[in-house]
C-alpha positions in Angstrom: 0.0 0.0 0.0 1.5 3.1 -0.9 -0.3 7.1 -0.3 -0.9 9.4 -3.2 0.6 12.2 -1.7 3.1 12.6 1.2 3.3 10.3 4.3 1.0 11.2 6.6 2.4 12.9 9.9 -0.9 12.1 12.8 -2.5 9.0 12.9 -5.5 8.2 11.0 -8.7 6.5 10.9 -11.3 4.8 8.2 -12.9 8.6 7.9 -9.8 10.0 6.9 -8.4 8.0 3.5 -9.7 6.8 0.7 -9.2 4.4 -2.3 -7.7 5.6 -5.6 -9.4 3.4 -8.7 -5.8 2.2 -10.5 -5.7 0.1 -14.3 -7.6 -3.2 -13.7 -7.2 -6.0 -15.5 -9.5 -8.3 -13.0 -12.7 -8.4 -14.7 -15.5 -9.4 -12.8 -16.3 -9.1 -9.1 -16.6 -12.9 -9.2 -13.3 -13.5 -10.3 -11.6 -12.2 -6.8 -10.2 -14.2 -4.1 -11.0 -13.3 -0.7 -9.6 -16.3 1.2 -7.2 -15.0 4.1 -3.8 -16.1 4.2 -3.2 -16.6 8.2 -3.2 -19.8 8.6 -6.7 -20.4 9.5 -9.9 -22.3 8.1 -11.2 -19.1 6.6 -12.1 -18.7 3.2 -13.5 -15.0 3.8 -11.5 -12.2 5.4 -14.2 -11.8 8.4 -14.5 -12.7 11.9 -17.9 -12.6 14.2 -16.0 -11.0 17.9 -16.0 -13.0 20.8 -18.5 -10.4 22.4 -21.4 -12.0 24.5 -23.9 -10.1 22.3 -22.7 -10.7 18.8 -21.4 -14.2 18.9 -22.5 -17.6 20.1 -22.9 -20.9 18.2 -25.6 -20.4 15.8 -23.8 -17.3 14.6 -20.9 -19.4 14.6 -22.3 -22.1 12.0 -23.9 -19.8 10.0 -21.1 -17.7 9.2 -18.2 -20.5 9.0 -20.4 -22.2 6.7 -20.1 -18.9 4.4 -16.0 -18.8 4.9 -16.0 -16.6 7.7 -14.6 -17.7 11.6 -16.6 -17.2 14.8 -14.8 -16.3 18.0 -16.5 -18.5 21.1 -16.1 -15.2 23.8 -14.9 -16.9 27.0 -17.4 -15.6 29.1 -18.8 -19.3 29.5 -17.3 -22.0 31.4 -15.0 -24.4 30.2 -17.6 -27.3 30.1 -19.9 -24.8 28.4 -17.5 -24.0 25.3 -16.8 -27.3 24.5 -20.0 -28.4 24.1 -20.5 -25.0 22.0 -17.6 -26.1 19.8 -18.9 -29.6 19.7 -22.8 -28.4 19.1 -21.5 -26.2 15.7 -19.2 -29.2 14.5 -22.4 -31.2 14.4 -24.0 -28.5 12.0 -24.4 -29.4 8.5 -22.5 -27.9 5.6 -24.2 -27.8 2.6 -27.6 -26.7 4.1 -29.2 -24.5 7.0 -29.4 -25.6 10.9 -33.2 -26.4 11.6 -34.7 -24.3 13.7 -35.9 -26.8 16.5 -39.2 -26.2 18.6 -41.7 -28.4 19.9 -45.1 -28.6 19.0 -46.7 -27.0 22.4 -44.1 -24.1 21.9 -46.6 -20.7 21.0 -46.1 -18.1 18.2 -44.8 -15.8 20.9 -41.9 -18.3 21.9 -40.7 -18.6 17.9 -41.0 -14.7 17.0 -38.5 -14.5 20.2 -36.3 -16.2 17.9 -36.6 -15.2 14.8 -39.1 -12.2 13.1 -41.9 -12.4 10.4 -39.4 -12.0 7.4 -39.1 -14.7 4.1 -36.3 -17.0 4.1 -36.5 -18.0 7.6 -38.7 -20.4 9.1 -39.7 -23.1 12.1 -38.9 -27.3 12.4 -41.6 -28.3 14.6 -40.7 -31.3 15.5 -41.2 -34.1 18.3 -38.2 -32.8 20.5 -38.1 -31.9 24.5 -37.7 -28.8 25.2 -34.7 -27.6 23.6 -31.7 -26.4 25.2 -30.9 -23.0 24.4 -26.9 -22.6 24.1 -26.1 -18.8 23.9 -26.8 -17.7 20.6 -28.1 -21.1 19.6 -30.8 -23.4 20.4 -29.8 -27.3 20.2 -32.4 -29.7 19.7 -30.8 -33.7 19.8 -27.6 -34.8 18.3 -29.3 -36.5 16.0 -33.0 -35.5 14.6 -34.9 -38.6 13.0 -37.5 -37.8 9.7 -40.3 -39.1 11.5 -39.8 -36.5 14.7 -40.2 -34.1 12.3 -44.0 -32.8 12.0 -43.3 -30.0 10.1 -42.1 -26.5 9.1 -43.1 -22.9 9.3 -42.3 -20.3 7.2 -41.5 -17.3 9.5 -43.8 -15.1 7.2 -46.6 -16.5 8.4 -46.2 -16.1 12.0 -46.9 -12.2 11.3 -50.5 -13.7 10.5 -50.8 -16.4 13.8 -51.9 -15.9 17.5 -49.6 -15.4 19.4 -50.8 -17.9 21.9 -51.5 -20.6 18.9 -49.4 -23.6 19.4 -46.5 -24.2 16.6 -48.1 -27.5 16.0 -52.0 -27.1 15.4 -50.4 -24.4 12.4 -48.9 -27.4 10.3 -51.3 -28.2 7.5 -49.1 -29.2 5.0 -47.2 -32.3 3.6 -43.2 -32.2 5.0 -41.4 -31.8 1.4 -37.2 -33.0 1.6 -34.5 -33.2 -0.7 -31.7 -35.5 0.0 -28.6 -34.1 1.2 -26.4 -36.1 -1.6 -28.9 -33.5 -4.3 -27.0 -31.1 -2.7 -23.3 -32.4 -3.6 -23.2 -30.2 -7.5 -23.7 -26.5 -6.0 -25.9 -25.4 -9.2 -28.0 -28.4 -9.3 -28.6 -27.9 -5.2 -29.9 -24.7 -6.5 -32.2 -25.7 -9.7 -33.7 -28.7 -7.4 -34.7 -26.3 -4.8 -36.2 -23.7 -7.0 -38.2 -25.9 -8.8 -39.0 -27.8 -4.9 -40.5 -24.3 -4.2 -42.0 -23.7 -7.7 -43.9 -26.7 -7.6 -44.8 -27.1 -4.2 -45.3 -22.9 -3.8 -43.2 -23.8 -0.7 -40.1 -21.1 1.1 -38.4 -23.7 3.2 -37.6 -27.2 2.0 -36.3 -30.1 4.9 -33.2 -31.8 4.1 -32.8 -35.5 5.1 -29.7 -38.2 4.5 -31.7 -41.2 5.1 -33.9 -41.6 7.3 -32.1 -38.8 9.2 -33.4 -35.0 9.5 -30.3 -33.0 8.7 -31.4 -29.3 8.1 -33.5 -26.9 6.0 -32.5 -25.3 3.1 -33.7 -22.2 0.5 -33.2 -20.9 -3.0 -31.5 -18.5 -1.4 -29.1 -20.4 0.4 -28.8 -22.8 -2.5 -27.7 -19.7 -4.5 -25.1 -18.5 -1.8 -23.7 -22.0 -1.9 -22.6 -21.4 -5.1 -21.4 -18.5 -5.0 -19.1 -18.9 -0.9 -16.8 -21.2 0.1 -17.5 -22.5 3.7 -14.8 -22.7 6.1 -14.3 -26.7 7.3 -11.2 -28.2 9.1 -9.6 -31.4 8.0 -12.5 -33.3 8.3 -14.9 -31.4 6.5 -16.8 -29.7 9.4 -17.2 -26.6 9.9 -14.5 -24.7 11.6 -15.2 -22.4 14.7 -12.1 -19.9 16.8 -12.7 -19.5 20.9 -11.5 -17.2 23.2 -8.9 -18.5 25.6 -8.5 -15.5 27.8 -5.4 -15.1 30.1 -7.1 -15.6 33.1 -7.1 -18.9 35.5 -5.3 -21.7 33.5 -5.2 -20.9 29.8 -3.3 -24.0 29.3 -5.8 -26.2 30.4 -8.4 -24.5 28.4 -6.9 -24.4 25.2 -6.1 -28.2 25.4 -9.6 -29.0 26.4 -10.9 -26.8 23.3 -8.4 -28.1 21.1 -9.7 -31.5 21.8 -13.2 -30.7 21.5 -12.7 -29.4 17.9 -11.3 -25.5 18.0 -9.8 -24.5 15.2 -8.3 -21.5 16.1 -7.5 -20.0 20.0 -8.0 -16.5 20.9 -5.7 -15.0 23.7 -6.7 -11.5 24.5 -7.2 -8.5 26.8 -8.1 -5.1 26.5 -4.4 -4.3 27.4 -2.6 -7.1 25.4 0.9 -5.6 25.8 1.3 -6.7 29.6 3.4 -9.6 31.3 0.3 -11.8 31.9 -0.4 -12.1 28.1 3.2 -12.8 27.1 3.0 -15.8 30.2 -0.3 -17.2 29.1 0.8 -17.0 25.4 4.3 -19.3 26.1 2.4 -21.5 28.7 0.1 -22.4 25.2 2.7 -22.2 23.0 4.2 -24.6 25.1 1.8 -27.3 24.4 2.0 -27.7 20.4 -1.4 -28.0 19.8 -0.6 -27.4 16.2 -3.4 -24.3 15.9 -3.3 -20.9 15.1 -2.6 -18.8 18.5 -4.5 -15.3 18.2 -3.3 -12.7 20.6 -4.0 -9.0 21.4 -5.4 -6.4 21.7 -2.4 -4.3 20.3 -1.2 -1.1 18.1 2.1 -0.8 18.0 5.0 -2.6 16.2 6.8 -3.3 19.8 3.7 -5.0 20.9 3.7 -7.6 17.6 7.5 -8.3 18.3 6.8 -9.2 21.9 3.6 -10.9 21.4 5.0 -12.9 17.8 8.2 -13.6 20.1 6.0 -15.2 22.9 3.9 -17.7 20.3 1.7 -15.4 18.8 0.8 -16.1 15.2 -1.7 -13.6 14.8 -2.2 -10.2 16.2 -5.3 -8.8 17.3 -5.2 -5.0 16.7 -6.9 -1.8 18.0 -7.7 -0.1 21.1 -10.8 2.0 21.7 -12.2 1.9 18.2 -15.4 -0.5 18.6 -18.6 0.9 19.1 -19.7 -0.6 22.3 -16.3 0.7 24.1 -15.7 3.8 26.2 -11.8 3.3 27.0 -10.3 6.3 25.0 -12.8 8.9 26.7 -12.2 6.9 29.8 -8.7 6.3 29.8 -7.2 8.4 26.8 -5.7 5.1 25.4 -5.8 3.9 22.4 -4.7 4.5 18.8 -6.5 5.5 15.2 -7.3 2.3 13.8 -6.0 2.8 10.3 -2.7 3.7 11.7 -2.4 0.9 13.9 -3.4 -1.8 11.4 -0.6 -0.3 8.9 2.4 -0.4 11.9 1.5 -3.6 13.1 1.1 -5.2 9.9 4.4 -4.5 8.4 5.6 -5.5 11.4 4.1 -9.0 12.0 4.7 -9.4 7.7 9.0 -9.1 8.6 7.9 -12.0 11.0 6.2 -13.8 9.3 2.8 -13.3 11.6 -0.2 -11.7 10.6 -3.1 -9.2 11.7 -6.5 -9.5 12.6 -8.1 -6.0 12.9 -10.7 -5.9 15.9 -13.6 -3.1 15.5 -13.8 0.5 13.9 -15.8 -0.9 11.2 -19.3 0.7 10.0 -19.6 -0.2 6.4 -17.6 -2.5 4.0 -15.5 0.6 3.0 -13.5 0.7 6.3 -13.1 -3.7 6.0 -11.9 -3.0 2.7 -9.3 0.2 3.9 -8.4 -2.5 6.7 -7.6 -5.1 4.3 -5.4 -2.6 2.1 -3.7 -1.4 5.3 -2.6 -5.1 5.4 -4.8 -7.1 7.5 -5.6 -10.8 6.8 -9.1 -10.4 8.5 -11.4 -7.7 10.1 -13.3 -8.7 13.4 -17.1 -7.2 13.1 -18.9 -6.3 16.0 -21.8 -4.4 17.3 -22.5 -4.9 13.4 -23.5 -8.7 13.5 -24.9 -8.1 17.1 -27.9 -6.5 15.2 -29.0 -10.2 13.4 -31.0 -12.8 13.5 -28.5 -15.1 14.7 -26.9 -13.4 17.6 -27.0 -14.7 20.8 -30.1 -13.2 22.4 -34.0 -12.9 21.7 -35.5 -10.2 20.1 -37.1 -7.7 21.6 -39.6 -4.7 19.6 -39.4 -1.2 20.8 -42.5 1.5 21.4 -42.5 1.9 18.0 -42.7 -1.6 16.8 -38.9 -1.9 15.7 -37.1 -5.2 16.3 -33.5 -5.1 18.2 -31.3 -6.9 20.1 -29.5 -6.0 23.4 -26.0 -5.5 23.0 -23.2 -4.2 25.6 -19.3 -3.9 25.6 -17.1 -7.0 27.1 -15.6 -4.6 29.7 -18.8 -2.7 30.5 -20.9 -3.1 34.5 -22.7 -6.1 32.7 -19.6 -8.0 31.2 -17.6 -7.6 34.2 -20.7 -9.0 36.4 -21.1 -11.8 34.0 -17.6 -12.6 33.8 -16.8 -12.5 37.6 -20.1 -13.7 38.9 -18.8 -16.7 41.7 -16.6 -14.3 42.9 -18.1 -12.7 46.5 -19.9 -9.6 46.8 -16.8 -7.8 48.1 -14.5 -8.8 45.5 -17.3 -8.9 42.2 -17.5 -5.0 43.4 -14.0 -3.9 43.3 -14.0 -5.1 39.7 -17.5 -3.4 39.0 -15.8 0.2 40.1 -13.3 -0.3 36.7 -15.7 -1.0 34.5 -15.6 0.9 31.3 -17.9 0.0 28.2 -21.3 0.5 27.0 -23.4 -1.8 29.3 -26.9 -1.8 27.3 -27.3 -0.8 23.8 -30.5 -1.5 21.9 -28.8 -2.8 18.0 -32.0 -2.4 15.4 -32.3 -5.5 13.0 -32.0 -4.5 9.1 -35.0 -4.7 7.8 -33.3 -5.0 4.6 -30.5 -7.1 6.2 -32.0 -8.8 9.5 -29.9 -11.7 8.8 -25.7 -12.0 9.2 -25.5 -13.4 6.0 -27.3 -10.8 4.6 -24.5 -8.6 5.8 -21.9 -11.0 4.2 -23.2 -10.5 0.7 -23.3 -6.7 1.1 -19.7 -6.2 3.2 -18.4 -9.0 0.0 -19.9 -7.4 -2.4 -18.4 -4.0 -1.8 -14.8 -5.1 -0.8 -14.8 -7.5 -4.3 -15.6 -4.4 -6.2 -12.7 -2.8 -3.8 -10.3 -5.1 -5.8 -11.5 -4.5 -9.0 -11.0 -0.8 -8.5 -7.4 -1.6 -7.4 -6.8 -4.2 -9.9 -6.2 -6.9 -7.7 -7.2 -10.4 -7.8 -6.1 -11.4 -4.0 -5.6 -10.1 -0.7 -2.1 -10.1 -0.9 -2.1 -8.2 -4.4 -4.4 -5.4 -3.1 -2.1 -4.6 -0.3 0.7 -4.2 -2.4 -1.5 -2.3 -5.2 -3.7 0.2 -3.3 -3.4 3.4 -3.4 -4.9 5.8 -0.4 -5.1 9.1 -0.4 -6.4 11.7 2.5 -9.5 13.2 2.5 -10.9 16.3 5.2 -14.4 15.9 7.1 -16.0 17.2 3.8 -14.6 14.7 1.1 -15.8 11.8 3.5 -19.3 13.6 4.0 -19.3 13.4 -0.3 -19.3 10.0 -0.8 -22.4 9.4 1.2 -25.4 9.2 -0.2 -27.9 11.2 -0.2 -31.6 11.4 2.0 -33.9 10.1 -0.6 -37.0 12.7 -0.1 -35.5 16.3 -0.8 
C-alpha cells in the first residue's frame, strides 16, 4: 500500500483516507479471491467477535459455513465451550441448521427467535424442550424424519396468534431433498427452486436417510454457489474460541483443542502486559498445532513481543469498537488505520499476521483494513444487530425489532464474567468498568440476517479489488493506493436522504 501524496504525519482513521481506482485487468467481481492467508480455516477475510452479544454458536455455524470464523467469547465456562464447539461441529454444511421447537411451543416463543421475514422459518418437530446454548438453540444430536411434524415459514407467523401452538399451524405435507442432491452447488440450486415452484413452498427439509439434517432455501442454495465454507480437515465446519489469560489458559486451550477448536484466541483489553506474554508461552508450550490469536495491540513493539512469545496472529486496535468507552475513559488507544498499517508491516517481517478488531461501519472501512494489510477484520456491534446473535428479540414502542448488546468490559460484562466471585470482590471489579453496558442494536429490515451482511460487506470489498486491480488479498495490499480526505470529502461520498 502506498499514499498518493506525502506520508502522513498524525494517525489516521477509516474517515480520513480513501481508495484511488488504478488500471484493472481483473474483470469481474466474481473473479476475486478473498480467502485470508493466516493460517486459519477461513475462506473470507471476516470474523464474528468474541462479544457476549454478537457471537455464540448459531452465529458461529452460519457464518463458518459462508467462509467466515466465529470467536466463542470466554465468558462461558469451560464445560460450556466445549460443548458450544462440539454443538457447531455437528451443523451441516451444505444446508441450513433447523430451527428446533416443539409442538406445544406458541407463536410468541418462535417470533422470540426469529421475526416475520421470508427466508427463515420453524422445524416443529417431536423434540423436548430444547436447550438453548447462547446464541443457539440445540435440539438432539441427531433428529430422525419421523420427529419431524413439520415446518413454518417465519412469514406467516406475522399472520398467527400469538398464543396458537406451533403445532395445530402445520397443514401441510413435510417436502425434503436429499442431502447427496446437494453435492453439485448449481444443481442444489435448480432442485430447490423448482421444490419451491412446484410445491409454492419457502423452506424445504433436508434428510440423508432416514435422518433430518437441516433446512434449506433458493437463497441459500444460490449462496452455496457463490461462498466457500470454512471446514477443518474433516470437512466440518471450523469455529475460533476465546482462551483469555485468566485462571489456567493451558488447560483450556487443550480442552478446546480436543473438543474441535480450530483456532485459539488469547486477549485482553491491554494485550501488551506480562500476563499475556505468560499465558501465550504457557500455550505455546503445548504444540497444539493451531493458530494462537493474541492481542489487543497497536504498535509494532507490541507484535514483536507478542509474535516472540507464540503469537501467530495479532489482534489489533484499542478504543475503536462501538460498544467501548476506554479512549474517553482512559485516553488510550490509537486511530485504527494507523495501527493496522504499523503492526502489519511488522508481523509481515515475522512472518505473523493481523486481525483488525472493530472501527468498522460499512464495507468501505473492511476493505481500507484489508489494504492497510490485515488478513481479517473482526465485526462487532455490526453482526450483534442479526437474526443469529445470541439473544432474543425484543420490539421497541414503536414496533422496531432489536437486540440488546453491551461492551465485554462494561458493568454487565464484568458482572457476567466474575459472577462466583463474592460480593466484596465482584465489586471492586465493577468500580473499573468501562464499556457501554446496554445498547439496543436495530435489525436491518433490509439485512436482518448476518448473511445478509456478508453478501453486502463481500460485495463491496470484491468491487474494492476490482478498482485496485487486484485479484487477491495479498495483491491489493501491495497495489492500493490511499489518499487523505478532510471531514467534507468523506461527508461526499455518502449518499444522499432520498425525499428532498
Amino acid at each position: 500500500m502506498q499514499f498518493i501524496g506525502e506520508q502522513p504525519t498524525v494517525d489516521l482513521t477509516y474517515s480520513d483516507v480513501f481508495l484511488v481506482p488504478s488500471h484493472s485487468e481483473v474483470g469481474s467481481r466474481l473473479g476475486v479471491n478473498l480467502t485470508p492467508a493466516d493460517g486459519t480455516p477461513a475462506t473470507l477475510p471476516l470474523v464474528a467477535a468474541n462479544m457476549n452479544a454478537v457471537t455464540g454458536p448459531r452465529l458461529a455455524a452460519v457464518l463458518a459455513r459462508r467462509g467466515g470464523l466465529g470467536v466463542l467469547p470466554q465468558d462461558m465456562n469451560t464445560e460450556q465451550l466445549v460443548e458450544a464447539i462440539r454443538w457447531v461441529k455437528r451443523q451441516p454444511v451444505n444446508c441450513d441448521t433447523p430451527l428446533l421447537l416443539p409442538p406445544h411451543a406458541t407463536v410468541a416463543d418462535a417470533l422470540r427467535l426469529v421475526p416475520p421475514v421470508e427466508g427463515y422459518g420453524i422445524v416443529v418437530a417431536d423434540i423436548e424442550d430444547p436447550v438453548l446454548l447462547r446464541g443457539g438453540i440445540a435440539g438432539p444430536a441427531e433428529l430422525r424424519r419421523d420427529q419431524v411434524r413439520g415446518m413454518l415459514p417465519a412469514a406467516r407467523l406475522a399472520t398467527a396468534p400469538s398464543d396458537a401452538r406451533l403445532g395445530d399451524l402445520i397443514h401441510s405435507e413435510l417436502r425434503t431433498v436429499d442431502i447427496h442432491e446437494l453435492s453439485n452447488q448449481r444443481q442444489a440450486f435448480d432442485a430447490v427452486l423448482e421444490a419451491e415452484r412446484q410445491h409454492a413452498l419457502e423452506l424445504i427439509g433436508v434428510v440423508d436417510g432416514d435422518r433430518f439434517v437441516g433446512t434449506i432455501t433458493s437463497r441459500s442454495a444460490l449462496r452455496g454457489t457463490l461462498y466457500k465454507p470454512a471446514l477443518d480437515a474433516e470437512g466440518r465446519l471450523a469455529v475460533a474460541v476465546a482462551v483469555g489469560i485468566n485462571g489456567d489458559p493451558a488447560a483450556k486451550a487443550r480442552a478446546f483443542a480436543a473438543a474441535g477448536a480450530d483456532v485459539l484466541v488469547l486477549d485482553t483489553a491491554h494485550g501488551h502486559q506480562q500476563g499475556m506474554l505468560r499465558a501465550l508461552e504457557a500455550v505455546s508450550a503445548l504444540n497444539l498445532g493451531l493458530p494462537l490469536v493474541a492481542g489487543n495491540i497497536v504498535t509494532a513493539d507490541g507484535v514483536r513481543d507478542l509474535v516472540g512469545a507464540g503469537a501467530n496472529i495479532l489482534k489489533v486496535g484499542v478504543g475503536p469498537g462501538a460498544m467501548c468507552t476506554t479512549r474517553m475513559m482512559t485516553a488510550v488507544g490509537r486511530p485504527q488505520f494507523s495501527a493496522v498499517l504499523e503492526t502489519s508491516q511488522a508481523a509481515r517481517e515475522l512472518g505473523a499476521h493481523v486481525w483488525a478488531d472493530g472501527g468498522v461501519r460499512y464495507p468501505r472501512d473492511v476493505a481500507l483494513a484489508l489494504a492497510a494489510g490485515a488478513q481479517s477484520i473482526m465485526i462487532g456491534s455490526w453482526f450483534a444487530g442479526t437474526i443469529e446473535a445470541p439473544g432474543e428479540l425484543h420490539r421497541d414502542a414503536n414496533g422496531l425489532l432489536y437486540k440488546e448488546s453491551w461492551g465485554m468490559a462494561s458493568t454487565k460484562a464484568v458482572q457476567a464474567r466474575f459472577g462466583a466471585l463474592d460480593a466484596y470482590e465482584r465489586a471492586r471489579k465493577e468500580l473499573f468498568a468501562e464499556g457501554i453496558s446496554s445498547s439496543k442494536i436495530y435489525l436491518d429490515p433490509q439485512r436482518p440476517g448476518v448473511e445478509d451482511l456478508l453478501d453486502m460487506i463481500t460485495s463491496g470489498v470484491r468491487s474494492s479489488l476490482t478498482y485496485a486491480g487486484a485479484a487477491t488479498l495479498a495483491e491489493f495490499h501491495e497495489r492500493a493506493r490511499v489518499g487523505l480526505q478532510s471531514a467534507a470529502g468523506y461527508e461526499e461520498g455518502k449518499a444522499l436522504p432520498v425525499s428532498w
